[in-house]
C-alpha positions, 0 to 999 in steps of 0.5 A: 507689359502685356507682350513680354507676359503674354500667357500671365494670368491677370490675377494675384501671384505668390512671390518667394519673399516672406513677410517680415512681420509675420511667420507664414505670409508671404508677398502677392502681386496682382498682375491685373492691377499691380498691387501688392499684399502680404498674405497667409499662405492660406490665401489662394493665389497662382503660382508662376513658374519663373528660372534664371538664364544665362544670355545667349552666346553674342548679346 
């Protein structure tokens, strides 16, 4: 949904899920492909910046 993420980089992006089966992992997703990985949080990935918002008044 390249329109609604415009100004996301194709690249892998750090979620806030941990890893169940491992202390200091967490998930990654690839956002070029789609993919998903659980890594160290050693592993370089981007952070994206996210908030929750209420609807606007009428929708």
């Amino acid at each position: 949904q390249s329109q609604a993420f415009a100004s996301t980089v194709g690249d892998w992006c750090w979620t806030s899920t941990p890893c169940a089966w491992r202390a200091g992992a967490s998930w990654c997703v690839d956002f070029a492909y789609g993919f998903v990985n659980g890594s160290d949080h050693g592993y370089r990935c981007f952070v994206r910046a996210v908030r929750s918002a209420s609807p606007a008044p009428g929708q």
